[in-house]
C-alpha positions as CSV (number, residue, x, y, z in Angstrom):
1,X,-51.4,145.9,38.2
2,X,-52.2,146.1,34.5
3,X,-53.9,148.5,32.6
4,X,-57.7,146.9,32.5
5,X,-57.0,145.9,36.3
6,X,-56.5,149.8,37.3
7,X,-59.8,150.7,35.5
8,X,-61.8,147.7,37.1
9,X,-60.6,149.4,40.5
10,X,-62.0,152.9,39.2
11,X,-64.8,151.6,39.0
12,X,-65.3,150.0,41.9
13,X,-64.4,153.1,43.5
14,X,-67.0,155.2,41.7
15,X,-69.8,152.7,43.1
16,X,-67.9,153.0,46.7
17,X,-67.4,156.4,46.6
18,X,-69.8,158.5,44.5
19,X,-72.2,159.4,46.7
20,X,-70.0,161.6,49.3
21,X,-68.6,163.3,46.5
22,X,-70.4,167.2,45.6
23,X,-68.3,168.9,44.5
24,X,-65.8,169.5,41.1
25,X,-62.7,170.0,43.2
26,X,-63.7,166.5,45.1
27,X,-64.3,164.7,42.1
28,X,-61.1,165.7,40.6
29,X,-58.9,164.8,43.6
30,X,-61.2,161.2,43.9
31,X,-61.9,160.0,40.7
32,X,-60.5,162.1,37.9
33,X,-56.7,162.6,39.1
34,X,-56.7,158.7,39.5
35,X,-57.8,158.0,35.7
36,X,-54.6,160.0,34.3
37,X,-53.0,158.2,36.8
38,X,-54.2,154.9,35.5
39,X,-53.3,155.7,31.8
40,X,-49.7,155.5,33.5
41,X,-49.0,159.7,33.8
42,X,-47.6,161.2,36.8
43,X,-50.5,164.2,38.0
44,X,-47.9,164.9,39.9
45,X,-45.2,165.8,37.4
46,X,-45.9,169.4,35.8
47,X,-44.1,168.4,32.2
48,X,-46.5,165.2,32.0
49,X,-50.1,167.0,33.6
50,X,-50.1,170.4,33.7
51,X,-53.6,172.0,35.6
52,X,-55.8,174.8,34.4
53,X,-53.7,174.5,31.1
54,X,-53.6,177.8,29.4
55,X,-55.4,177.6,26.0
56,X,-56.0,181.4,24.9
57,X,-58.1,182.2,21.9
58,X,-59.4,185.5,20.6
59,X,-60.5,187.5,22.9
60,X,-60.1,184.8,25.5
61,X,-57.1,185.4,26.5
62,X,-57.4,183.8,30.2
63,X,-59.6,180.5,29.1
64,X,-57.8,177.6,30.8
65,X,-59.3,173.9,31.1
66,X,-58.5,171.4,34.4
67,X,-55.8,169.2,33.0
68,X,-53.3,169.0,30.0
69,X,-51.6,166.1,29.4
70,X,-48.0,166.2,27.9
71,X,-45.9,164.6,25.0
72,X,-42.5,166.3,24.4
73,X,-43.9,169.7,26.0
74,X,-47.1,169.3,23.4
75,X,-50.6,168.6,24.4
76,X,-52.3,165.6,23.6
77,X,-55.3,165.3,25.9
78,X,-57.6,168.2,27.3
79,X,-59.5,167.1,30.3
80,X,-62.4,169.0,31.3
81,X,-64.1,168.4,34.5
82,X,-67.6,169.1,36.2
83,X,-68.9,167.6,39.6
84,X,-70.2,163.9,39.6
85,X,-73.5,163.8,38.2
86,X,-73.6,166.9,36.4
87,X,-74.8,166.9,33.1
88,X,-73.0,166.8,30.4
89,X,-74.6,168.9,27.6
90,X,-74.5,171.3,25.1
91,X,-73.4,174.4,26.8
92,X,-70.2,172.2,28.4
93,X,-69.0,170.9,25.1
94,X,-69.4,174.1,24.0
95,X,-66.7,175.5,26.4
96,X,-64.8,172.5,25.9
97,X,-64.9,173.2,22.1
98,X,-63.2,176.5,23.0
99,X,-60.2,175.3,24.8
100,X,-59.7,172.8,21.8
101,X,-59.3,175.7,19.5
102,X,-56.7,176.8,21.8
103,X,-54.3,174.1,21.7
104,X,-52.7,171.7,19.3
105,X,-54.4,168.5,21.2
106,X,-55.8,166.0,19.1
107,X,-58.2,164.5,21.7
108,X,-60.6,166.3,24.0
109,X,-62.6,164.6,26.9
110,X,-65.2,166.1,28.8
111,X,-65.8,164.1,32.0
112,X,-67.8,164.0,35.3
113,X,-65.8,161.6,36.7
114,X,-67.8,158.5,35.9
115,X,-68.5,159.3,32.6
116,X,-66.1,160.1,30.1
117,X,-67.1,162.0,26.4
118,X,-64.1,161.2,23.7
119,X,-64.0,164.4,21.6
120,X,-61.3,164.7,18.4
121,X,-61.8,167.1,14.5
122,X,-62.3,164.6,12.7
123,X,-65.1,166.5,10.4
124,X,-62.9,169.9,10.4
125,X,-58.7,170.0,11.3
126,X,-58.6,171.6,15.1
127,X,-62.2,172.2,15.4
128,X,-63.6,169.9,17.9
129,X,-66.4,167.7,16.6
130,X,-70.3,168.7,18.2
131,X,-70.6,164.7,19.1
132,X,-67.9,162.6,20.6
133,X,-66.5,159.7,19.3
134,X,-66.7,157.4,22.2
135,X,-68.3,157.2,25.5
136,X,-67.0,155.5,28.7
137,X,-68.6,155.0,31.9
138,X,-67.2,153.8,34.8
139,X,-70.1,151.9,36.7
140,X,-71.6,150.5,33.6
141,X,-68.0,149.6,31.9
142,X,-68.3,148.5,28.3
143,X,-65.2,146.4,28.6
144,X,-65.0,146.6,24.5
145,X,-63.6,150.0,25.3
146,X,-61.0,149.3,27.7
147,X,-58.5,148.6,24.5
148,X,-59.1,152.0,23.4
149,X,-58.9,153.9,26.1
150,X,-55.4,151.7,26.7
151,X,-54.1,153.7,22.8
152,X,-54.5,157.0,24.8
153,X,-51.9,155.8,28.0
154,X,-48.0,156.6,28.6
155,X,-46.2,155.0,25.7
156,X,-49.0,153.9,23.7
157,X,-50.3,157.2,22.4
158,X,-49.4,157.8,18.5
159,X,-51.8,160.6,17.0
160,X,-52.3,158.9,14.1
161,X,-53.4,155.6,15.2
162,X,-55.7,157.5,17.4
163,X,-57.1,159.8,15.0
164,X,-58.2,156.7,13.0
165,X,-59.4,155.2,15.9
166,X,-61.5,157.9,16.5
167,X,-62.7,158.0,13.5
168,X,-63.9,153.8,13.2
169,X,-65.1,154.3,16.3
170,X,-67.6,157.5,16.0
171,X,-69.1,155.7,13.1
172,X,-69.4,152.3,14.5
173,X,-71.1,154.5,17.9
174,X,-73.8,156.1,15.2
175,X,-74.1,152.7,13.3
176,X,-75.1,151.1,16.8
177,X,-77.6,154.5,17.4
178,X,-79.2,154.5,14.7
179,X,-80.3,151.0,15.1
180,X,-81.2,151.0,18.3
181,X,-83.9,153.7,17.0
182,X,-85.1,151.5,13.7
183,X,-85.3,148.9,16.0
184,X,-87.4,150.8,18.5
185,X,-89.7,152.7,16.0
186,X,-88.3,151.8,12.5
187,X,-88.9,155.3,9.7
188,X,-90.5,154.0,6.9
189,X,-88.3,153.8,4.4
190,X,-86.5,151.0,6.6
191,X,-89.6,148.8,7.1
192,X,-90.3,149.0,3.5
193,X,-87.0,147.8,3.2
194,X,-88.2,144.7,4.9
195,X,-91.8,144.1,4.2
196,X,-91.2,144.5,0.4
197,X,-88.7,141.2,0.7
198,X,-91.2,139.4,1.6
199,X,-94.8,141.1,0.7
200,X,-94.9,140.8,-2.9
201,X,-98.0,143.5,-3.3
202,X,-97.8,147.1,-3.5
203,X,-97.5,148.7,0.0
204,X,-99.9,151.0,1.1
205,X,-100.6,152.8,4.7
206,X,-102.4,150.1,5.8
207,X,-100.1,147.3,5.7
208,X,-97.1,149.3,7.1
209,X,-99.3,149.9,9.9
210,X,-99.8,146.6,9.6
211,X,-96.4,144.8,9.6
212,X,-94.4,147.5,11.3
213,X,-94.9,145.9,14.6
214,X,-94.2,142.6,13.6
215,X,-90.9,143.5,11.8
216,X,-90.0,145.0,15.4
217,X,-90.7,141.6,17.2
218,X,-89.0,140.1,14.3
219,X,-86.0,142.0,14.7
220,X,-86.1,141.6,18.6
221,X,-86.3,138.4,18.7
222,X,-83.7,137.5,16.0
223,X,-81.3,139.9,18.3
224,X,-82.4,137.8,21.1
225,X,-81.6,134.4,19.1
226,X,-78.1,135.4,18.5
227,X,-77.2,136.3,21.6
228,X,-78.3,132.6,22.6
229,X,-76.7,131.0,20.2
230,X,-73.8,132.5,21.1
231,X,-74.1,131.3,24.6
232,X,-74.6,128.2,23.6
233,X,-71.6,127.5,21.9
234,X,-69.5,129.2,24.1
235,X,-70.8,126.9,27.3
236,X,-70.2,123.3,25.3
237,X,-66.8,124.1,24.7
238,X,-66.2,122.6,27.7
239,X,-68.7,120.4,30.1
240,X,-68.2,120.6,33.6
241,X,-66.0,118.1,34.8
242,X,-66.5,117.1,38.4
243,X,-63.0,116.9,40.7
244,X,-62.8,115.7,43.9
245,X,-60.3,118.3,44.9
246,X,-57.1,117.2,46.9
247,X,-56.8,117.5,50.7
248,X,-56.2,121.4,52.0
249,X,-56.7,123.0,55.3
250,X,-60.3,124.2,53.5
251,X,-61.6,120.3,53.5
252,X,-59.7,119.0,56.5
253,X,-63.0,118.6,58.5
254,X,-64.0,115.9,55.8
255,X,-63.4,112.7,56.4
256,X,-61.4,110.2,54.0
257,X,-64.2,109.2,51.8
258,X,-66.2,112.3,51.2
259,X,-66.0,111.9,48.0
260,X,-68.6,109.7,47.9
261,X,-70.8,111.8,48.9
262,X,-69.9,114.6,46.6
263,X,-73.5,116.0,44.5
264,X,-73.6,118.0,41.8
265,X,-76.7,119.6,41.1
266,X,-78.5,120.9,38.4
267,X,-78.5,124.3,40.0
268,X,-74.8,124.2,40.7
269,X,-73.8,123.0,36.9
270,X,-76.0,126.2,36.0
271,X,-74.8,128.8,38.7
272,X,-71.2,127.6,36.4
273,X,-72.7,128.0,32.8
274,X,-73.3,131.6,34.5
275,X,-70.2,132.7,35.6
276,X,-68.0,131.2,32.8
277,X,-70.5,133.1,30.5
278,X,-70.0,136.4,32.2
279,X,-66.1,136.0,32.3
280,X,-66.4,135.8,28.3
281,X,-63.9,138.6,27.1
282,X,-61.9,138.8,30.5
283,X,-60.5,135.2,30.2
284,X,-60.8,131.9,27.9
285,X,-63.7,129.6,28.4
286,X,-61.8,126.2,29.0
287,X,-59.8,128.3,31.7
288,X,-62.9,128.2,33.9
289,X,-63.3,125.1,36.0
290,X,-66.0,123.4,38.0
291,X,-64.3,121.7,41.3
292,X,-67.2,120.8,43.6
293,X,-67.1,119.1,47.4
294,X,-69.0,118.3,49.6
295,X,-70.3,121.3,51.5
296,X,-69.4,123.7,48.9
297,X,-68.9,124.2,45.3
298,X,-65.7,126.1,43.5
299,X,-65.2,128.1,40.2
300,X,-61.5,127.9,39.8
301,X,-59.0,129.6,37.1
302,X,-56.8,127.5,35.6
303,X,-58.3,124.5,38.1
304,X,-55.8,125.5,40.8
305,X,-57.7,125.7,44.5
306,X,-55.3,128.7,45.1
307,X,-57.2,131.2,41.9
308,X,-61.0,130.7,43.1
309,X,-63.4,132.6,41.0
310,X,-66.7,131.8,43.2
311,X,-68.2,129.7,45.8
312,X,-71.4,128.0,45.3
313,X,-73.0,127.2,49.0
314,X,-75.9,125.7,47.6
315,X,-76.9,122.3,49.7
316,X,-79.4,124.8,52.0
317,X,-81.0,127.2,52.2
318,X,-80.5,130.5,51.8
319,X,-78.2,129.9,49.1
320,X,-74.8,131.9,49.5
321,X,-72.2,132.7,46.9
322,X,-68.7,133.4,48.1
323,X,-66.3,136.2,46.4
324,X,-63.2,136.5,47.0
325,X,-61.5,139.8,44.7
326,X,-58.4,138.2,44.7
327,X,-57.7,138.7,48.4
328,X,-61.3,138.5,50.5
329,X,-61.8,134.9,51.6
330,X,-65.0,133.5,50.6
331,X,-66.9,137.2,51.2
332,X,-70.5,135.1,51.2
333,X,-73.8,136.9,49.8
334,X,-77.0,135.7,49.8
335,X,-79.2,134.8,46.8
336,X,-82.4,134.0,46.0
337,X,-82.3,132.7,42.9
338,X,-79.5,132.4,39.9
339,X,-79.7,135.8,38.3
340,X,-78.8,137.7,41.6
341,X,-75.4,136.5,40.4
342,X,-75.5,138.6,37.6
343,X,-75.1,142.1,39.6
344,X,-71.8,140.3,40.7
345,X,-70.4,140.1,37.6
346,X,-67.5,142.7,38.0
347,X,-66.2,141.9,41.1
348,X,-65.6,137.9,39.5
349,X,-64.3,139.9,36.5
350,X,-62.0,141.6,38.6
351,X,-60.6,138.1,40.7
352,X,-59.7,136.6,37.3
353,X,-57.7,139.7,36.0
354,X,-56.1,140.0,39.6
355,X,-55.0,136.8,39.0
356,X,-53.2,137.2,35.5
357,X,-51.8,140.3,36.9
358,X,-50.3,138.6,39.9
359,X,-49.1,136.2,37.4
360,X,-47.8,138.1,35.0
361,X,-45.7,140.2,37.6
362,X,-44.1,137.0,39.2
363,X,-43.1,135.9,35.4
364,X,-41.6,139.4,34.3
365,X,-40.0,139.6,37.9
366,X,-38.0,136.2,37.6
């Protein structure tokens, strides 16, 4: 199981498991144990994670935080937990801050569990920085991420690299921030930017007031336009090409010349534009294949009938999808309608890297 593949399981485990969990000591043992275990160090080796860590400072001589991880006998990561769901504010950092005064560790991490707060000095050398550099969450994984989070695991960690890391990546966080607030309610000084590109009189009160609120459609919908575009392209890479797949013990009952019969609909060829766009980033496009028959439709990788992505049940109604996770056969849900296969998303996410991984351990093992 690879790195990315040991996350995507966190999080379905979050989702599975978060609401029996109250308490800090359960949510260490459940969730936070198992994400040092995924960044490949052994919770159960004292010279690799060391809990309630000593890191003294001042007058507090006895201030310890949940988990040290190890380098050499150095730290390199301070893990500070609270119970799932708690808030993770000022007054937590704050403590935080204090065991990161402590120690030599370059990174810090505040975490409930699901969510996990990237702290490093980047403004002043070991003093822990008021806003963290990167934010990860579990059940609403921004799979961008996963690459960084893979520079802080056994074997990969180099302070350096991650220091600069850090650093591209807490700037590129406030980049993204502070747009999403000019895009929201732009300050004025950014739609002047705008309006006096294309308004070639002198701009008063009035017509900011005036073309404020079309500069925020404007910038809306040009958001909007690129993420189509986009999608676009991706899709006609490759057409949909429609098999009639060879005999197996799933089409036995059909008879000789089913193929025939075989009809791809409209809603089918979309229901595939949709998942091949939401495996975008997990695996390549022309990967993604469109095998259909005559009671069923399949999403294969690789077009092999032995790595299905989905199931389309689509010739009555209620429309069913089938999952599979790499191991479930055909685990049918029913849909309404095409987007109800977007809250599915992970789980296909998760077949296709199961997949590779199961793949890639038969290739290193011969």
């Amino acid at each position: 199981m690879d790195f990315a593949e040991r996350i995507a399981e966190l999080s379905k485990k979050v989702k599975a498991q978060g609401g029996h969990l109250e308490t800090e000591q359960a949510t260490k043992n459940a969730l936070v144990m198992p994400f040092i275990a995924a960044l490949g160090y052994d919770v159960f080796n004292p010279g690799e994670v060391v809990p309630e860590f000593s890191a003294p400072i001042g007058e507090y001589k006895d201030a310890r935080v949940d988990y040290a991880i190890l380098v050499d006998g150095k730290p390199i990561l301070l893990i500070e937990c609270k119970a799932l769901g708690t808030p993770l504010d000022f007054k937590h950092c704050n403590q935080l801050q204090l065991y990161f005064h402590g120690t030599e560790a370059p990174i810090a991490i505040l975490t409930d569990g699901n969510r996990y707060r990237f702290f490093s000095d980047l403004e002043a050398t070991n003093k822990m920085d008021s806003k963290p550099y990167m934010e990860f969450c579990l059940d609403d994984m921004d799979e961008a991420l996963i690459p960084e989070l893979r520079k802080l695991a056994k074997g990969k960690f180099d302070r350096d690299d991650c220091k600069s890391a850090a650093n591209e990546l807490k700037y590129n966080h406030e980049f993204k921030r502070i747009m999403a607030e000019q895009m929201a309610s732009p300050h004025e000084d950014f739609a002047r930017f705008f309006i006096g590109q294309t308004y070639d009189r002198k701009i008063t009160q009035n017509v900011l007031e005036r073309f404020t609120p079309i500069l925020v459609a404007a910038l809306d919908q040009y958001i909007n336009d690129r993420i189509n575009d986009r999608l676009k392209n991706a899709l006609q890479q490759q057409k949909p090409e429609v098999v009639v797949p060879e005999p197996s013990d799933e089409d036995a009952p059909e008879s000789a010349n089913s193929g025939s019969r075989i009809v791809t609909t409209e809603e089918e060829k979309e229901a595939y534009y949709l998942v091949k766009s939401l495996l975008m980033g997990t695996v390549a496009p022309e990967r993604v294949v469109m095998r259909d028959a005559v009671n069923f439709c399949n999403i294969l990788l690789d077009d092999t009938i032995r790595q299905p992505l989905f199931r389309l049940h689509f010739n009555k109604r209620p429309w069913r999808v089938g999952l599979f996770d790499g191991e479930v056969k055909d685990d049918r849900v029913d849909i309404e309608k095409l987007d109800d296969i977007l809250p599915l998303a992970d789980r296909i996410r998760a077949t296709a890297m199961k997949y590779d991984a199961t793949k890639k351990a038969k290739e290193e093992g011969e």
